[in-house]
PQR file of N, CA, C, O and H, with PARSE charges and radii, in Angstrom:
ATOM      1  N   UNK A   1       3.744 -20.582  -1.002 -0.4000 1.5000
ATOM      2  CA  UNK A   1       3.225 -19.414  -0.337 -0.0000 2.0000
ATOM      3  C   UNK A   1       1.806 -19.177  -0.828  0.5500 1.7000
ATOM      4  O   UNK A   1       1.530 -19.022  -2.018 -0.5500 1.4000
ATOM      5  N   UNK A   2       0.785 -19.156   0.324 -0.4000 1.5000
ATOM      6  CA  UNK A   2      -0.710 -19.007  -0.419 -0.0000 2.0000
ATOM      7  C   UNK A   2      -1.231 -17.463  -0.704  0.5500 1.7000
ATOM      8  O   UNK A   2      -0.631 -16.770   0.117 -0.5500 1.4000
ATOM      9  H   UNK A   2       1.009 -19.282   1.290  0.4000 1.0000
ATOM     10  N   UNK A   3      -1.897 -16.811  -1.331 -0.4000 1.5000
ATOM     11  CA  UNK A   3      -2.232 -15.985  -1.807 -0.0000 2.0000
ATOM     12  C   UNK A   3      -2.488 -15.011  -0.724  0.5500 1.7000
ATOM     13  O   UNK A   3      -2.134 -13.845  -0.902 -0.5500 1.4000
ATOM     14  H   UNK A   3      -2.385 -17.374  -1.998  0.4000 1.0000
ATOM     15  N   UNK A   4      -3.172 -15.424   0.587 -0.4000 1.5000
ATOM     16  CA  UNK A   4      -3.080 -14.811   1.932 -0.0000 2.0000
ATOM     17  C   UNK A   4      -2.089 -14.158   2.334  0.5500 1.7000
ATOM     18  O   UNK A   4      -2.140 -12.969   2.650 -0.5500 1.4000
ATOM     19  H   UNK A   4      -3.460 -16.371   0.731  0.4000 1.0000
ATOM     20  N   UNK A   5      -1.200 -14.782   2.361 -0.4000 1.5000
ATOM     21  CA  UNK A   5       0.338 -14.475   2.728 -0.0000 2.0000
ATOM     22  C   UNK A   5       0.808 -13.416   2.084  0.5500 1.7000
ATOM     23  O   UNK A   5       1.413 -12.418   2.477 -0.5500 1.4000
ATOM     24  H   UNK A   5      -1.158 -15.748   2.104  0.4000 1.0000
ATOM     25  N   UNK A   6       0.372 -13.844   0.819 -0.4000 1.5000
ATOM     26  CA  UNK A   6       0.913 -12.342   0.007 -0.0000 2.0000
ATOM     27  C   UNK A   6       0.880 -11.674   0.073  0.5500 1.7000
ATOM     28  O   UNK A   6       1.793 -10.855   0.181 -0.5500 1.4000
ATOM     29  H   UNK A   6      -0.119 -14.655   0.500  0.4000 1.0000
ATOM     30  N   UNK A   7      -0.902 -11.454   0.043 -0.4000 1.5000
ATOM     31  CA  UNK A   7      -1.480  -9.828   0.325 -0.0000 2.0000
ATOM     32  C   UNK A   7      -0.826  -9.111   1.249  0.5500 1.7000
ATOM     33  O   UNK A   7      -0.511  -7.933   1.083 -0.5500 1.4000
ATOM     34  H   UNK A   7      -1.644 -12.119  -0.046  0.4000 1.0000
ATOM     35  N   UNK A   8      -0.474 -10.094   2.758 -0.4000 1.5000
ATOM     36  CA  UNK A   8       0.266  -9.573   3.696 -0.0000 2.0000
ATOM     37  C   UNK A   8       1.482  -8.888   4.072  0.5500 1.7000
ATOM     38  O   UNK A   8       2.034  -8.436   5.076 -0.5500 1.4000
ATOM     39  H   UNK A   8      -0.730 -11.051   2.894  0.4000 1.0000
ATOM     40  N   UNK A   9       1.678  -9.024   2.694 -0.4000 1.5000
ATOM     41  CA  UNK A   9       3.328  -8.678   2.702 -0.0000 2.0000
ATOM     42  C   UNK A   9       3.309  -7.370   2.446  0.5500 1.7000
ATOM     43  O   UNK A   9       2.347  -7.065   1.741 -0.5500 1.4000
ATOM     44  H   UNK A   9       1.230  -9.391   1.878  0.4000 1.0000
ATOM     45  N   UNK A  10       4.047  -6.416   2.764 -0.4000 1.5000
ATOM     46  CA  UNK A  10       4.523  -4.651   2.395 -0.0000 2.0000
ATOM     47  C   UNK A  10       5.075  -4.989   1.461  0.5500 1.7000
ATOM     48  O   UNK A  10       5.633  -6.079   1.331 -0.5500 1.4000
ATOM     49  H   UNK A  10       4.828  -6.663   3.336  0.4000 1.0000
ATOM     50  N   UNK A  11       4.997  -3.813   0.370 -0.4000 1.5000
ATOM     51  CA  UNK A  11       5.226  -3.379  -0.942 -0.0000 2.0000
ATOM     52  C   UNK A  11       6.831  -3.707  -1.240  0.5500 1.7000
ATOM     53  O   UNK A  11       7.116  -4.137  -2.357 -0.5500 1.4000
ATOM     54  H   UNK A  11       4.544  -2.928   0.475  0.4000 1.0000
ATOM     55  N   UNK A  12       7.871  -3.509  -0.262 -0.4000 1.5000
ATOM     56  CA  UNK A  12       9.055  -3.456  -0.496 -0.0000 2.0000
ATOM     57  C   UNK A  12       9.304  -5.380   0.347  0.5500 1.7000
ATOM     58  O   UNK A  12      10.326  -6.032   0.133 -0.5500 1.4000
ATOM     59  H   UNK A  12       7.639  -3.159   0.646  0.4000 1.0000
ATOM     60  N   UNK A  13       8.402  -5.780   1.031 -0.4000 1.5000
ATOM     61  CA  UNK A  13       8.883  -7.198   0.610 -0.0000 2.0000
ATOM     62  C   UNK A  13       8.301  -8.159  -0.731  0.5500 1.7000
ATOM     63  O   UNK A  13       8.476  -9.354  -0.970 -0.5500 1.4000
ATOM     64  H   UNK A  13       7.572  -5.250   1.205  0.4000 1.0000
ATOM     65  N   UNK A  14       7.730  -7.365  -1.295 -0.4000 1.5000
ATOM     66  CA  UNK A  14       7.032  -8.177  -2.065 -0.0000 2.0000
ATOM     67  C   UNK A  14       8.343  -7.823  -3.537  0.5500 1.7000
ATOM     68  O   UNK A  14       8.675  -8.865  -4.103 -0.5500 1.4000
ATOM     69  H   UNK A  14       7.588  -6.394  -1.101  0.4000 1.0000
ATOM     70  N   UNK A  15       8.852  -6.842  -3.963 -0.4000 1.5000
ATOM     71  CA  UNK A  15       9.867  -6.596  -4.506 -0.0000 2.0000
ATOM     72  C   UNK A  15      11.133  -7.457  -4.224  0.5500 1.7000
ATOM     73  O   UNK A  15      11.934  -7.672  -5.135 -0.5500 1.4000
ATOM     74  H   UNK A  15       8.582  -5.996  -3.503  0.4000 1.0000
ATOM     75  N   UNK A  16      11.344  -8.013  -2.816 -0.4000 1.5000
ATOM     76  CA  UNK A  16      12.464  -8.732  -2.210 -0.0000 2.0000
ATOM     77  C   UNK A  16      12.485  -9.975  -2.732  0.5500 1.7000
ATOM     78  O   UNK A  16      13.420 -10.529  -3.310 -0.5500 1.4000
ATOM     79  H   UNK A  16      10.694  -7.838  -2.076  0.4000 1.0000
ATOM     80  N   UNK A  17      10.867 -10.588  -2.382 -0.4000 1.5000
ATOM     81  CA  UNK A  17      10.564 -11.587  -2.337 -0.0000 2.0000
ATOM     82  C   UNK A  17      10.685 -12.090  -4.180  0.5500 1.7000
ATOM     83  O   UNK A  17      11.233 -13.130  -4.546 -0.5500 1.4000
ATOM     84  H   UNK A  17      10.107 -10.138  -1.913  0.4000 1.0000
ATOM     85  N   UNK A  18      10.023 -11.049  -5.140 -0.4000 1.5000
ATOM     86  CA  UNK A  18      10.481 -11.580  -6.644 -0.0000 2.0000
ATOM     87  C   UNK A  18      11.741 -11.722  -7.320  0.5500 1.7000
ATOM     88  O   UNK A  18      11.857 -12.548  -8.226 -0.5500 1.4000
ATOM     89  H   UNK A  18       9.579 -10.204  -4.842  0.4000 1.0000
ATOM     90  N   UNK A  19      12.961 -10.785  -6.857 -0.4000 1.5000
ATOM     91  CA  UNK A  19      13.559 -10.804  -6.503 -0.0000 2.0000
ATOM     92  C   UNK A  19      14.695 -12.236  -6.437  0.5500 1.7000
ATOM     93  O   UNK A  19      15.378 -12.734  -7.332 -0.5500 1.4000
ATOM     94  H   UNK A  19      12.867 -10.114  -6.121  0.4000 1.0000
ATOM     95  N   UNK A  20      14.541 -12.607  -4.982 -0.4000 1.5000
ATOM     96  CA  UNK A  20      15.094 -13.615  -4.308 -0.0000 2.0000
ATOM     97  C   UNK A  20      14.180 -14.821  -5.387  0.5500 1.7000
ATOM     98  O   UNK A  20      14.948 -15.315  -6.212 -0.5500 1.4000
ATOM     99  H   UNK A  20      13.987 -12.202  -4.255  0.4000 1.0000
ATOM    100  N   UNK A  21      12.931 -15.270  -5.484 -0.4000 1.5000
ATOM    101  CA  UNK A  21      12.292 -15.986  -6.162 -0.0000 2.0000
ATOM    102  C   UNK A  21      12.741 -16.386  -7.401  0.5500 1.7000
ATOM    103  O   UNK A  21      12.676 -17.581  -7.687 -0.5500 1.4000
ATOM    104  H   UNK A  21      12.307 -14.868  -4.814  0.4000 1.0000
ATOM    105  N   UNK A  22      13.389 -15.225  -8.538 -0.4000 1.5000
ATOM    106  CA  UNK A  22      13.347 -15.241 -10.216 -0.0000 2.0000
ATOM    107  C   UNK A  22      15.026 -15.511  -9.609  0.5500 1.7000
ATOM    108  O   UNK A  22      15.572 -16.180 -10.486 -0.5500 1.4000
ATOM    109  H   UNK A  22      13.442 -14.254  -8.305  0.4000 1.0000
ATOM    110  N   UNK A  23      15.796 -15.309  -8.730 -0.4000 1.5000
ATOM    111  CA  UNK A  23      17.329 -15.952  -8.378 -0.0000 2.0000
ATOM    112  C   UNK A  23      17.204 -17.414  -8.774  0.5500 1.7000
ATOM    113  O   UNK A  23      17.708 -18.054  -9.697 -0.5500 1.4000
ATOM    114  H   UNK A  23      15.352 -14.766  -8.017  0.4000 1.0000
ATOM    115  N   UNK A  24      16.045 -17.875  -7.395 -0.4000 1.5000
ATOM    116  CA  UNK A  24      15.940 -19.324  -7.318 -0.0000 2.0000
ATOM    117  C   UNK A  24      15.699 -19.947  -8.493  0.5500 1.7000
ATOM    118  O   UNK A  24      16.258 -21.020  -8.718 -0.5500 1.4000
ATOM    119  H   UNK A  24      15.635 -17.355  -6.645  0.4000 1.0000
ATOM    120  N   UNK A  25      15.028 -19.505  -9.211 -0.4000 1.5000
ATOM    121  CA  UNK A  25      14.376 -19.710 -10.726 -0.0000 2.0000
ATOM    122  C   UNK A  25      15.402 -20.257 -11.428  0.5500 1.7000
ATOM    123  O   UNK A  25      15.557 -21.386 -11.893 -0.5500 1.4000
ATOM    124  H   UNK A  25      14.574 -18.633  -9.028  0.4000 1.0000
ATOM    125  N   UNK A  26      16.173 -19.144 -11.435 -0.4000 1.5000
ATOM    126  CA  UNK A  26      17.839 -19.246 -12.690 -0.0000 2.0000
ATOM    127  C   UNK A  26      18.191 -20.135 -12.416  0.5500 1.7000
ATOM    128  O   UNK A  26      18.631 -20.907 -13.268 -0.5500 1.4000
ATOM    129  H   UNK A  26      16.047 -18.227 -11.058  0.4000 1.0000
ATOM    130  N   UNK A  27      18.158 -20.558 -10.666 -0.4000 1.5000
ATOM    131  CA  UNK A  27      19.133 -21.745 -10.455 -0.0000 2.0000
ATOM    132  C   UNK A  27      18.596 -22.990 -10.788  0.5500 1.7000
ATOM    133  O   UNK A  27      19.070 -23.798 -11.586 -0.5500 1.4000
ATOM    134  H   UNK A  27      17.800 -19.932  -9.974  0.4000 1.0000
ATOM    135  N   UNK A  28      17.390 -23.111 -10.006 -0.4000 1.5000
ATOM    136  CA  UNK A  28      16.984 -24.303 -10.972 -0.0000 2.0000
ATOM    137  C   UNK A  28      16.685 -24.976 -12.195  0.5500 1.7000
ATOM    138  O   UNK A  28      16.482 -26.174 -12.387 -0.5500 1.4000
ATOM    139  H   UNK A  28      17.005 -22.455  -9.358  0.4000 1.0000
ATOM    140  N   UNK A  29      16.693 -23.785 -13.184 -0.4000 1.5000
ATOM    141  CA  UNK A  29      16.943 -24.259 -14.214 -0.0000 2.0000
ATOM    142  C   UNK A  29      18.496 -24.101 -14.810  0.5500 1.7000
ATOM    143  O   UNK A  29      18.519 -24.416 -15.999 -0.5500 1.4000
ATOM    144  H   UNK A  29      16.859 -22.811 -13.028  0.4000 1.0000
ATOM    145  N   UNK A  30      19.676 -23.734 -14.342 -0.4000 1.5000
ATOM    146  CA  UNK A  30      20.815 -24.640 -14.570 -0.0000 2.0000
ATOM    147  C   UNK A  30      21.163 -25.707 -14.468  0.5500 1.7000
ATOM    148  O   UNK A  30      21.714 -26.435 -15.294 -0.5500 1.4000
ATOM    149  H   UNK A  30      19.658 -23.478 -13.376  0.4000 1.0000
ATOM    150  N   UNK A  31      20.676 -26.003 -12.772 -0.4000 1.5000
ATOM    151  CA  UNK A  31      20.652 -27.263 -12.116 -0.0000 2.0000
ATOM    152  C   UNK A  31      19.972 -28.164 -12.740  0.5500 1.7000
ATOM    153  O   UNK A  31      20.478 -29.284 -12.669 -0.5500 1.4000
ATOM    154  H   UNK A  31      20.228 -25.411 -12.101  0.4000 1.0000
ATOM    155  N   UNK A  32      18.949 -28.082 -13.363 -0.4000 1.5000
ATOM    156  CA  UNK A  32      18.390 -28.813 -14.640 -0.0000 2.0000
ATOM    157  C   UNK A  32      18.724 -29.314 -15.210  0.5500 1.7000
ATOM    158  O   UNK A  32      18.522 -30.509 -15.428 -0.5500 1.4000
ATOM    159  H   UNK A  32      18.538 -27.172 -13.421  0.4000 1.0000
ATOM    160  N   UNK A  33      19.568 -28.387 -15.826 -0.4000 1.5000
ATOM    161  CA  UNK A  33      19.726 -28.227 -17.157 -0.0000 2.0000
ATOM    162  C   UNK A  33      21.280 -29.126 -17.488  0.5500 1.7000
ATOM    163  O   UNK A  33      21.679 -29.571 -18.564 -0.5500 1.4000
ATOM    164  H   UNK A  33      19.732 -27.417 -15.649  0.4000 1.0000
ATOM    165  N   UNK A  34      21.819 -29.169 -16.356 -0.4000 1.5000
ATOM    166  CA  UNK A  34      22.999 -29.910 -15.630 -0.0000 2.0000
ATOM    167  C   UNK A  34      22.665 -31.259 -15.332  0.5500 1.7000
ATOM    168  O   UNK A  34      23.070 -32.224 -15.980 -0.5500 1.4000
ATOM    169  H   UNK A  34      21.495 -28.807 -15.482  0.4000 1.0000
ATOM    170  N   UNK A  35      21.992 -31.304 -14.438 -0.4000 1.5000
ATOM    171  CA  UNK A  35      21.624 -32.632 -14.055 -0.0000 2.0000
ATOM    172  C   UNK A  35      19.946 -32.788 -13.735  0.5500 1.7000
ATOM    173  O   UNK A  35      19.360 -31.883 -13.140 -0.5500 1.4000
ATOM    174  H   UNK A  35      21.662 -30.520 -13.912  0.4000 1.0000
ATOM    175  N   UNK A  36      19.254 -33.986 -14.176 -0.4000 1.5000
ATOM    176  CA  UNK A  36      17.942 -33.605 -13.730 -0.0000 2.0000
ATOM    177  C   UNK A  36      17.629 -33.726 -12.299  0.5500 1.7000
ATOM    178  O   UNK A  36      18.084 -34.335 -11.331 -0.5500 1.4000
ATOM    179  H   UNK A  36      19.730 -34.721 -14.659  0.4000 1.0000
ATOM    180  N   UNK A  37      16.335 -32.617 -12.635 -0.4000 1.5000
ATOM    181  CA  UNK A  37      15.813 -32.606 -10.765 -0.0000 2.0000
ATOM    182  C   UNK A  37      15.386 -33.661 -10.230  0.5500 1.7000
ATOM    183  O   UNK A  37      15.446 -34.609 -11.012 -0.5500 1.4000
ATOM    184  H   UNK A  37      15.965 -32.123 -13.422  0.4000 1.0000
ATOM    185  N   UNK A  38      14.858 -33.989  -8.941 -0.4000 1.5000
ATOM    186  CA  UNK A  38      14.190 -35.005  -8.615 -0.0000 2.0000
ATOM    187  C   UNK A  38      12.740 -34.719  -8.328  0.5500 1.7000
ATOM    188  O   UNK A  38      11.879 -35.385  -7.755 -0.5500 1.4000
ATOM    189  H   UNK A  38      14.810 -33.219  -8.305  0.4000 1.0000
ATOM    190  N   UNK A  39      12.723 -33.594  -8.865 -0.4000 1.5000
ATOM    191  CA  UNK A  39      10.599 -33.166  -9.134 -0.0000 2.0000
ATOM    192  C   UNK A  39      11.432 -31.347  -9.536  0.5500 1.7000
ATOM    193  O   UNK A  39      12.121 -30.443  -9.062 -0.5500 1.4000
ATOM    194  H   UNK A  39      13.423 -33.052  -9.331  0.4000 1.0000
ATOM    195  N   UNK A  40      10.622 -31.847 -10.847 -0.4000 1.5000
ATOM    196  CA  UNK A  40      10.807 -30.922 -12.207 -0.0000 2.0000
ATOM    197  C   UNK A  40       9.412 -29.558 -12.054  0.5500 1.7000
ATOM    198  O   UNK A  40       9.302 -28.481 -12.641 -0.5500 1.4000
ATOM    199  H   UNK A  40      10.062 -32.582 -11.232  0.4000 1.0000
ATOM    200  N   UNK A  41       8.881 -29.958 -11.428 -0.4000 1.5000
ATOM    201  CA  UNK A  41       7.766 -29.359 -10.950 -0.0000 2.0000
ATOM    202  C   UNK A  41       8.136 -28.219 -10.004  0.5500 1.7000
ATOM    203  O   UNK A  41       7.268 -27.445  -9.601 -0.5500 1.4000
ATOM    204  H   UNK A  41       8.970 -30.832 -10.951  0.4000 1.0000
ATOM    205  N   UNK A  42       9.299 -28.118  -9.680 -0.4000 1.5000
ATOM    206  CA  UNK A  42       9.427 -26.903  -8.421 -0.0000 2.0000
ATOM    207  C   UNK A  42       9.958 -25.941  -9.467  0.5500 1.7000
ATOM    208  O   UNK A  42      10.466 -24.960  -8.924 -0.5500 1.4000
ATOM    209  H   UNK A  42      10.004 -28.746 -10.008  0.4000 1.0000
ATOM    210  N   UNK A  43      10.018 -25.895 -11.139 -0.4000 1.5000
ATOM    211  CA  UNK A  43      10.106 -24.516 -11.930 -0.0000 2.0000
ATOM    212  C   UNK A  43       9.228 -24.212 -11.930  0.5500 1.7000
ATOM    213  O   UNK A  43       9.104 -22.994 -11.800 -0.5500 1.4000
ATOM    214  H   UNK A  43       9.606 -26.692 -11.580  0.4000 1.0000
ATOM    215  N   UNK A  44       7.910 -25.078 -12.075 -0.4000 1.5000
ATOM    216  CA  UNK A  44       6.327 -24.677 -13.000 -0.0000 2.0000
ATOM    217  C   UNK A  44       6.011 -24.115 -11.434  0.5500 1.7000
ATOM    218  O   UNK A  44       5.156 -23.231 -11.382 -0.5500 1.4000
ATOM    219  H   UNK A  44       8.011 -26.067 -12.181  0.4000 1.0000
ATOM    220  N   UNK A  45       6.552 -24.495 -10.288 -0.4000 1.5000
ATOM    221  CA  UNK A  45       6.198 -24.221  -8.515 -0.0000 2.0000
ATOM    222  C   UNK A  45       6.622 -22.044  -8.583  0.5500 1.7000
ATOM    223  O   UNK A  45       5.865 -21.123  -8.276 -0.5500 1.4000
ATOM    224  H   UNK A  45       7.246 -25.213 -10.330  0.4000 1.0000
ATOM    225  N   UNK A  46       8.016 -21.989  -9.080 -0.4000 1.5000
ATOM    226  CA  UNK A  46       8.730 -21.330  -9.143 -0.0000 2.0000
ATOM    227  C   UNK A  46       8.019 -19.824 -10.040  0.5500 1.7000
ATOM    228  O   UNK A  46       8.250 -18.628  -9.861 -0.5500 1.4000
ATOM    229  H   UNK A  46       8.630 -22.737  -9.329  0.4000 1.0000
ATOM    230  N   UNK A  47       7.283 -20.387 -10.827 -0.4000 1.5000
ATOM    231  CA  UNK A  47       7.143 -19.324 -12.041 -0.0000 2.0000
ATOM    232  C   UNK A  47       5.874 -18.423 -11.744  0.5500 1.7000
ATOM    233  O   UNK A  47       5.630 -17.220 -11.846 -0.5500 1.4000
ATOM    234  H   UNK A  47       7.096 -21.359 -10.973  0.4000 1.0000
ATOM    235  N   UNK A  48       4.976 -19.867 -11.212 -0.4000 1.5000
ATOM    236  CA  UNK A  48       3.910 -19.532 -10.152 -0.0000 2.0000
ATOM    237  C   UNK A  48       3.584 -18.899  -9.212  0.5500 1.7000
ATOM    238  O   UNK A  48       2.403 -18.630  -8.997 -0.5500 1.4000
ATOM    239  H   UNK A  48       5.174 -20.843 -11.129  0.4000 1.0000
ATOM    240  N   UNK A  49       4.406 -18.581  -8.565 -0.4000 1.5000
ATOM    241  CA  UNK A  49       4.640 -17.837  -7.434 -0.0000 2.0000
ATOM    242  C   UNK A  49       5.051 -16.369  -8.077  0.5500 1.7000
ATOM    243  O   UNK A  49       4.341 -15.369  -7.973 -0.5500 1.4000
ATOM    244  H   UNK A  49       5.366 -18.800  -8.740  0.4000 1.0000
ATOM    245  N   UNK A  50       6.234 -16.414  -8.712 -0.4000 1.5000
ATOM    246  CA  UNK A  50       6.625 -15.187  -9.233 -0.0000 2.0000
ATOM    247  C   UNK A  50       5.536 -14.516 -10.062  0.5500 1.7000
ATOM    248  O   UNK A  50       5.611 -13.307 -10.281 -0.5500 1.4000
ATOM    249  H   UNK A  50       6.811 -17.226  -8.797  0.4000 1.0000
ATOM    250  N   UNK A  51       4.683 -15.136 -10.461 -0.4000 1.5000
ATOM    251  CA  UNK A  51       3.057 -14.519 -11.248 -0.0000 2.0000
ATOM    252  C   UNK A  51       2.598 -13.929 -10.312  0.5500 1.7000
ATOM    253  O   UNK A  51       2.435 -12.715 -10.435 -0.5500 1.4000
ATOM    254  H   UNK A  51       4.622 -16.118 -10.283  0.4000 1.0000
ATOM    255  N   UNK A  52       2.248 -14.564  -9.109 -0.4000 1.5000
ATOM    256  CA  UNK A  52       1.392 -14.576  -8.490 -0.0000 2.0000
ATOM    257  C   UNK A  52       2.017 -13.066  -7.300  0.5500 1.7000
ATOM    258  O   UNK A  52       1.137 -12.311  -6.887 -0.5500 1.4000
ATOM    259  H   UNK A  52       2.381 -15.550  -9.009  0.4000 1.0000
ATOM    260  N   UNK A  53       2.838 -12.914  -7.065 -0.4000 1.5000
ATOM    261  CA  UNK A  53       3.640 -11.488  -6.841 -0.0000 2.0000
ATOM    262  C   UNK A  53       3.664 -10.728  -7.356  0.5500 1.7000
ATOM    263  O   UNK A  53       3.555  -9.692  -6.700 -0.5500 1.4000
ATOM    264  H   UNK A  53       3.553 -13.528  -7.400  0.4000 1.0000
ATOM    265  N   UNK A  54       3.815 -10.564  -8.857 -0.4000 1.5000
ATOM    266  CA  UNK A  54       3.438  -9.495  -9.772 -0.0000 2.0000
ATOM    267  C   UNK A  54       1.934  -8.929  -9.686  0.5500 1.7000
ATOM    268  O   UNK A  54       1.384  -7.828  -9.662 -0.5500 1.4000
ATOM    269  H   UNK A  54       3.903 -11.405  -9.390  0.4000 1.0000
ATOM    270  N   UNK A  55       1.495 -10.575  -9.645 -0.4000 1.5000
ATOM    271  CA  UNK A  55      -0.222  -9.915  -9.979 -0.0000 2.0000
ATOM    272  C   UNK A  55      -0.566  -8.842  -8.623  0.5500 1.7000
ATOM    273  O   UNK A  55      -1.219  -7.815  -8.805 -0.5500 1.4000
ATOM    274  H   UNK A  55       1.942 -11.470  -9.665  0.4000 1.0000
ATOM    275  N   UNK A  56      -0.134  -9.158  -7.513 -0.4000 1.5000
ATOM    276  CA  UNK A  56      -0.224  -8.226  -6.268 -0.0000 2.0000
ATOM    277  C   UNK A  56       0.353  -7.121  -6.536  0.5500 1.7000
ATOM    278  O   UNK A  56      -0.312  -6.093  -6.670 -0.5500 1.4000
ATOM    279  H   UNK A  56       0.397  -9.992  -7.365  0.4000 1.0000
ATOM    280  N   UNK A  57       1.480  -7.133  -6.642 -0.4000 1.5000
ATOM    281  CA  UNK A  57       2.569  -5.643  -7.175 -0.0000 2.0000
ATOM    282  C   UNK A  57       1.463  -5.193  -8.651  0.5500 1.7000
ATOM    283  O   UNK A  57       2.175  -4.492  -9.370 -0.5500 1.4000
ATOM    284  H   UNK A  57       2.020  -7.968  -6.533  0.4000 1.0000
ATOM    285  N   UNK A  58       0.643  -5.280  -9.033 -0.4000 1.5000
ATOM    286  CA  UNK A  58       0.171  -4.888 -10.191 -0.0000 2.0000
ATOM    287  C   UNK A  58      -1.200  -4.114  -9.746  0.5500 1.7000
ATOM    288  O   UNK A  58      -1.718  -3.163 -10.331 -0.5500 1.4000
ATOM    289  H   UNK A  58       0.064  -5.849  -8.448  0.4000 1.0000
ATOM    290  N   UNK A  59      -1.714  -4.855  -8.399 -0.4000 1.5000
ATOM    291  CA  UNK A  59      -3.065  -4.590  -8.172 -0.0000 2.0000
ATOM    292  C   UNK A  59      -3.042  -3.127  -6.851  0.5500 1.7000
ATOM    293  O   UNK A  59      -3.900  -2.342  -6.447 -0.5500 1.4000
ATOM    294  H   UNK A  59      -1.293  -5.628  -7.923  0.4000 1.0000
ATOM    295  N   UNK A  60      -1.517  -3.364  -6.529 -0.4000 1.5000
ATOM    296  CA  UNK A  60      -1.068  -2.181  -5.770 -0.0000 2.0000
ATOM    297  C   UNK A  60      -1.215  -1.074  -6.567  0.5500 1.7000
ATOM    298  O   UNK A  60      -2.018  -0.151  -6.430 -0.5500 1.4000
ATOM    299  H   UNK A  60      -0.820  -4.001  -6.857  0.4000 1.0000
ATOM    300  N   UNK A  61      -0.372  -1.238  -7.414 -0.4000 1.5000
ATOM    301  CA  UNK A  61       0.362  -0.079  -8.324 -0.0000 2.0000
ATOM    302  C   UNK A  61      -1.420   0.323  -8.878  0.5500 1.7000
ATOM    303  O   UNK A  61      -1.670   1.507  -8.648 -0.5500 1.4000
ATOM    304  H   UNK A  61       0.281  -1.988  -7.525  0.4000 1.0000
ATOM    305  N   UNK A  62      -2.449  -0.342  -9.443 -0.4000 1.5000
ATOM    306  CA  UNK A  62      -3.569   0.203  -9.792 -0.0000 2.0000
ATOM    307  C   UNK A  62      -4.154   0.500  -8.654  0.5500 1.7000
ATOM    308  O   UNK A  62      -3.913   1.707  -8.655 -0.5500 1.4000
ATOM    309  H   UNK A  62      -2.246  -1.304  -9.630  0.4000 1.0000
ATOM    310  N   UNK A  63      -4.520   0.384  -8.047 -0.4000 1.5000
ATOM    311  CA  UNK A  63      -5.246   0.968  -5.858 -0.0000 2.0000
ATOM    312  C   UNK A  63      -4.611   2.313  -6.216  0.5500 1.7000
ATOM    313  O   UNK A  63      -5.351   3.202  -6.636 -0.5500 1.4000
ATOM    314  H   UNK A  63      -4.716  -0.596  -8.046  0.4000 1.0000
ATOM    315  N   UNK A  64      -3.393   2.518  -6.094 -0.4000 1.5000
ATOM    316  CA  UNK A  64      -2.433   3.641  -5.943 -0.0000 2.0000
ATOM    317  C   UNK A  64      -2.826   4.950  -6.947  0.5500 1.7000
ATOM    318  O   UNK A  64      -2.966   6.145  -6.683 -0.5500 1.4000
ATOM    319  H   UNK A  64      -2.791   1.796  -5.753  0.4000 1.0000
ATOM    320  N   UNK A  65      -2.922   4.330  -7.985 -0.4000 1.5000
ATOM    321  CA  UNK A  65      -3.011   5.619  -9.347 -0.0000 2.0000
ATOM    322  C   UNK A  65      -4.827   6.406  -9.021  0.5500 1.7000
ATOM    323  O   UNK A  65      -5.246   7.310  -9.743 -0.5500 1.4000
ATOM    324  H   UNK A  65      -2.809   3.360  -8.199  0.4000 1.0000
TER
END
């Protein structure tokens, strides 16, 4: 998801979206952790994204105050 996209999103999908994201997270690192992935790279993909949502949910919450 590119940084565009983000911005685009309303406040209460962007909550959904970290959310649903830090789920996927857990799972792939069981699934890991179980058996290896076939590109280990979709956690460091995973963690990235979930930064990158906060940092928006962060830049809201300062606009706002």
């Amino acid at each position: 998801m590119k940084n565009s996209e983000i911005v685009e999103l309303s406040t209460n999908d962007l909550f959904d979206k970290i959310e649903d994201t830090k789920a996927h997270l857990s799972k792939l690192k069981l699934n890991h952790a179980i058996t290896p992935l076939d590109n280990p790279n979709k956690i460091k993909e995973a963690r990235r994204l979930i930064a990158r949502l906060m940092t928006e949910l962060h830049k809201r919450n300062m606009k706002g105050e």
